[in-house]
Phi, psi and omega in degrees: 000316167311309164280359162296300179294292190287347139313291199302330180076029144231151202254038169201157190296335180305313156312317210279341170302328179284277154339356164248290236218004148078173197323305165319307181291311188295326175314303192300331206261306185300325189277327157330325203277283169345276180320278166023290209267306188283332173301282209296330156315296182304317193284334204271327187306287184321318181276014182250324159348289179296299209298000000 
């Protein structure tokens, strides 16, 4: 990935996504990078629930 990025000529993972897969992707990577955090919060809520 580090040398993906020093092709591309950018120095964050948001670039170098933006630069493969153009607008569409940097959407798809920000909202994925959003969701994540908020899923794995939801999923922990629910196993603390049960027990």
């Amino acid at each position: 990935m580090i040398k993906a990025g020093t092709a591309a000529g950018v120095t964050t993972y948001q670039a170098l996504i933006q630069s493969q897969f153009g607008k569409p992707g940097y959407y798809f990577l920000t909202a994925a990078q959003f969701l994540y955090p908020l899923i794995g919060m939801f999923i922990l809520f629910l196993f603390i629930n049960i027990l």
